[in-house]
N, CA, C and O of each residue as an XYZ file, in Angstrom:
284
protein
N      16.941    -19.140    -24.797
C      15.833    -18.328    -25.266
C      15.742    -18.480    -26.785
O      16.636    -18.105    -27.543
N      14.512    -19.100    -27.210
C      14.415    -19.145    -28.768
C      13.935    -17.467    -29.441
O      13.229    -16.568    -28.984
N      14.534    -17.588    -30.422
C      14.462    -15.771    -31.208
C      13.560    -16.271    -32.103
O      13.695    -17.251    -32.836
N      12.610    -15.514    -31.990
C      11.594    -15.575    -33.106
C      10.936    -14.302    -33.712
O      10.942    -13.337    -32.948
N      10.465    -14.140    -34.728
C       9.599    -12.609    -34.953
C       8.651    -11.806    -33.981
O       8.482    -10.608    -33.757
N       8.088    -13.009    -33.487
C       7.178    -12.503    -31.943
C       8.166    -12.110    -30.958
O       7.578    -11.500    -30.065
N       9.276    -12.182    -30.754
C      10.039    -12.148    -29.534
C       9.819    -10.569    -28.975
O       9.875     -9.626    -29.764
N       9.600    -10.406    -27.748
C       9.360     -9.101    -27.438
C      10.984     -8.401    -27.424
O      12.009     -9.032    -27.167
N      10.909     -7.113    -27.729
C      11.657     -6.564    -28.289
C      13.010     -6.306    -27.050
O      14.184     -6.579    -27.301
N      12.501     -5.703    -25.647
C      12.966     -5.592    -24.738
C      14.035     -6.888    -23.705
O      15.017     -6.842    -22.964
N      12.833     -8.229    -24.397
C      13.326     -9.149    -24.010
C      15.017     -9.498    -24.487
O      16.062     -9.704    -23.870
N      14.643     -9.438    -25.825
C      16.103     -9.546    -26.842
C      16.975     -8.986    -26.749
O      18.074     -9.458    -27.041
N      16.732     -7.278    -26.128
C      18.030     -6.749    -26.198
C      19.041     -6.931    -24.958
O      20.259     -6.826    -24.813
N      17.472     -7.395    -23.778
C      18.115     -7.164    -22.443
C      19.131     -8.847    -22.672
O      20.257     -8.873    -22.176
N      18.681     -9.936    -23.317
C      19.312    -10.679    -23.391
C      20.562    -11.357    -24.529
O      21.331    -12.318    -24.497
N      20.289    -10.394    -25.376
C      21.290    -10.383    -26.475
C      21.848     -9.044    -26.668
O      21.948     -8.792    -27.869
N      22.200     -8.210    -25.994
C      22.817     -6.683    -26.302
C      23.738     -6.984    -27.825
O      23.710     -6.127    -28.708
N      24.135     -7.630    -27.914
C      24.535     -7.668    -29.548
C      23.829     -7.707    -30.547
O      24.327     -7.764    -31.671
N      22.495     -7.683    -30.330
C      21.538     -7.932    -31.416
C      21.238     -6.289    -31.973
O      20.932     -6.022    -33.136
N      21.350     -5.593    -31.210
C      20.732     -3.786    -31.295
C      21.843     -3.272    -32.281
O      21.727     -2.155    -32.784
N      22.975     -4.120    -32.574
C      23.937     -3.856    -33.511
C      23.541     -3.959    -35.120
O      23.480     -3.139    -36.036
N      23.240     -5.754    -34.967
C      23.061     -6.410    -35.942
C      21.532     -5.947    -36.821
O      21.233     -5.985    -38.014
N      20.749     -5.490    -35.520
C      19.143     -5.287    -36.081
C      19.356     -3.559    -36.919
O      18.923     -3.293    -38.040
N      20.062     -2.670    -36.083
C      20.122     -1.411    -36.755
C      20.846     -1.528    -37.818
O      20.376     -0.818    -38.708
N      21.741     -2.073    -38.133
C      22.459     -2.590    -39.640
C      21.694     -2.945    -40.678
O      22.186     -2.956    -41.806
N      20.266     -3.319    -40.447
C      19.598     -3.887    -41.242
C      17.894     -2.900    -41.308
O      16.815     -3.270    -41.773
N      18.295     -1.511    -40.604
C      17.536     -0.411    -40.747
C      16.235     -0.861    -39.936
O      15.105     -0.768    -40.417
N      16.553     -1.447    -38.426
C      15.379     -1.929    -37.334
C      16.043     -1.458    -36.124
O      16.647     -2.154    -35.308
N      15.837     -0.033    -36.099
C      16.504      0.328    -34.693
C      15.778      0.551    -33.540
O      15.023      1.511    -33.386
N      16.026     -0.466    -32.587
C      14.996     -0.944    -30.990
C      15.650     -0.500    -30.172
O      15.871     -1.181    -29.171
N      16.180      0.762    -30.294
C      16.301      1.244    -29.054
C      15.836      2.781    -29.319
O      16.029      3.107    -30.490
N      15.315      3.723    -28.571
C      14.790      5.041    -28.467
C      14.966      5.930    -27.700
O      13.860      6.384    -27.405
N      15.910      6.559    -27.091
C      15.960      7.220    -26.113
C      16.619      6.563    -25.314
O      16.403      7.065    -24.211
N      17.519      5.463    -25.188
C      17.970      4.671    -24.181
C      16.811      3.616    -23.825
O      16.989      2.983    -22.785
N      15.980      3.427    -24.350
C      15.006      2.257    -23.982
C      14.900      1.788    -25.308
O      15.220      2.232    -26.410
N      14.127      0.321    -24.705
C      14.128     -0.825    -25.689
C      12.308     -0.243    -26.450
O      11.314      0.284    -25.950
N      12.703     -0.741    -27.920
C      11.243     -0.589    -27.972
C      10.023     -1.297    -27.376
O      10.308     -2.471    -27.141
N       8.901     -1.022    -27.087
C       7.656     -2.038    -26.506
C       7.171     -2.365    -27.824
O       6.872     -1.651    -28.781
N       7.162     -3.830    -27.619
C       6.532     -4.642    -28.596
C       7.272     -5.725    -28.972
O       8.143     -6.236    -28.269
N       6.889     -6.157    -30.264
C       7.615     -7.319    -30.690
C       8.508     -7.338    -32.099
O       8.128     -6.593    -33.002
N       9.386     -7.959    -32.257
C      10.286     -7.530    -33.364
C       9.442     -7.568    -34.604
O       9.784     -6.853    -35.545
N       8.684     -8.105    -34.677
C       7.433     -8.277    -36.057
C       6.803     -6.993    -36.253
O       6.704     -6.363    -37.306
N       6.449     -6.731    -35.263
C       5.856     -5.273    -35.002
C       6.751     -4.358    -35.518
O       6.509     -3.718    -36.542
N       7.969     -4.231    -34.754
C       8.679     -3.254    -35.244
C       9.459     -2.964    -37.069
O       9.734     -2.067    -37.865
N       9.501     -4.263    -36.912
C      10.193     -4.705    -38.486
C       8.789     -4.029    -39.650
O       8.896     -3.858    -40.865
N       7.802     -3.814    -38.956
C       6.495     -3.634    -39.869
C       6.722     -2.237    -39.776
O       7.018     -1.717    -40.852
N       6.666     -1.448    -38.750
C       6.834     -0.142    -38.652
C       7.933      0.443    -39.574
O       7.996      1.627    -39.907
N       8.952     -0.719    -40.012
C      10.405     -0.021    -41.526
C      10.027     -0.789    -42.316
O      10.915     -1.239    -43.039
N       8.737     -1.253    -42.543
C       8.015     -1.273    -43.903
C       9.088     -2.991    -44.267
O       9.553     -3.243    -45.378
N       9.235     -3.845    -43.117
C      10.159     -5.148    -43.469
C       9.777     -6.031    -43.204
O      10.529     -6.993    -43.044
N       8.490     -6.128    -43.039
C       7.138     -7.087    -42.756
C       7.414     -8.743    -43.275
O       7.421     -9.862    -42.762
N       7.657     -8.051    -44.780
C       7.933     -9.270    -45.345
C       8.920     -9.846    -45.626
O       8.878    -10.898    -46.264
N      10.630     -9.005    -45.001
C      11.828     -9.484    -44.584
C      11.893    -10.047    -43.410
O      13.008    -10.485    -43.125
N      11.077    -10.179    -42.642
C      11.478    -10.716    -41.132
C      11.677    -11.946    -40.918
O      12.111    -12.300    -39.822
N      11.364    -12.987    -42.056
C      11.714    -14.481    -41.576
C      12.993    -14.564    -41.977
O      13.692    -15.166    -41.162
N      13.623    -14.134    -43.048
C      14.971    -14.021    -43.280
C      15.760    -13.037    -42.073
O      16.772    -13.502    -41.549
N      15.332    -11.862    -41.713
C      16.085    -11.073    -40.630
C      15.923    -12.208    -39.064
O      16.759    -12.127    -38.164
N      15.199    -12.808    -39.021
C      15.125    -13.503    -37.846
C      16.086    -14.704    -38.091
O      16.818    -14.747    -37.102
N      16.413    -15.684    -38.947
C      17.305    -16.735    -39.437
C      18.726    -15.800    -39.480
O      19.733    -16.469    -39.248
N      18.907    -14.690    -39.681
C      20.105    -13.824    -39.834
C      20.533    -13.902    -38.856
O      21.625    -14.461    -38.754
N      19.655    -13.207    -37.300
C      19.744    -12.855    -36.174
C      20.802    -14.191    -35.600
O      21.903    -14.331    -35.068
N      19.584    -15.080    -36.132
C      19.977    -16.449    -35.240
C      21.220    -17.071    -35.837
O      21.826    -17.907    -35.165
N      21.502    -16.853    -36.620
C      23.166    -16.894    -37.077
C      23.917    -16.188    -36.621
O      24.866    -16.848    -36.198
N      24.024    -15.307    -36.480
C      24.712    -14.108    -35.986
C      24.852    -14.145    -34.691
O      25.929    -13.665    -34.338
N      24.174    -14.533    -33.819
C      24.264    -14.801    -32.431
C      24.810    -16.203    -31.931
O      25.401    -16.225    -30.851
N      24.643    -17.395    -32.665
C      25.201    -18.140    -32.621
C      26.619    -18.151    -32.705
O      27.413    -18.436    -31.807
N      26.894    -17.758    -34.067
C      27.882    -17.349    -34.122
C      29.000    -16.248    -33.278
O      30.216    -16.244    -33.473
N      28.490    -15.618    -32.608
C      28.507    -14.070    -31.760
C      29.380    -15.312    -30.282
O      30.510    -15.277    -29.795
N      28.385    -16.091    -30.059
C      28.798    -16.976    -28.844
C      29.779    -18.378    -28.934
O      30.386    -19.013    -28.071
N      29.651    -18.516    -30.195
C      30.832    -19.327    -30.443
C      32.308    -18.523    -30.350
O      33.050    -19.169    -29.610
N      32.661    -17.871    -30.631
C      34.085    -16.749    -30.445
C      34.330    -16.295    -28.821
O      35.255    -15.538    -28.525
């Protein structure tokens, strides 16, 4: 699964549960009540005002998970 800023939000967590770590660390918290947020990480990253951090938070992600599965 490629991670991108569009990636729907639900999709990511159901398939990366390590990411809901890495994303709230960085003040993007996708989960609400025990559910994933609806939408897309672009979306949400806009809603904490990080609109214009998200190509760097998305290259982060994708390090971090790489890395996450190498260990």
């Amino acid at each position: 699964m490629e991670i991108t800023a569009d990636i729907n939000v639900e999709e990511l967590v159901v398939e990366f549960p390590e990411a809901i770590g890495f994303l709230a660390d960085r003040g993007i918290v996708c989960i609400r009540c025990g559910e994933p947020y609806w939408g897309t990480l672009r979306e949400l990253a806009r809603t904490k005002n990080l609109d214009g951090q998200i190509d760097e938070i998305v290259r982060d992600l994708q390090a971090y998970l790489k890395e996450e599965a190498a260990d």
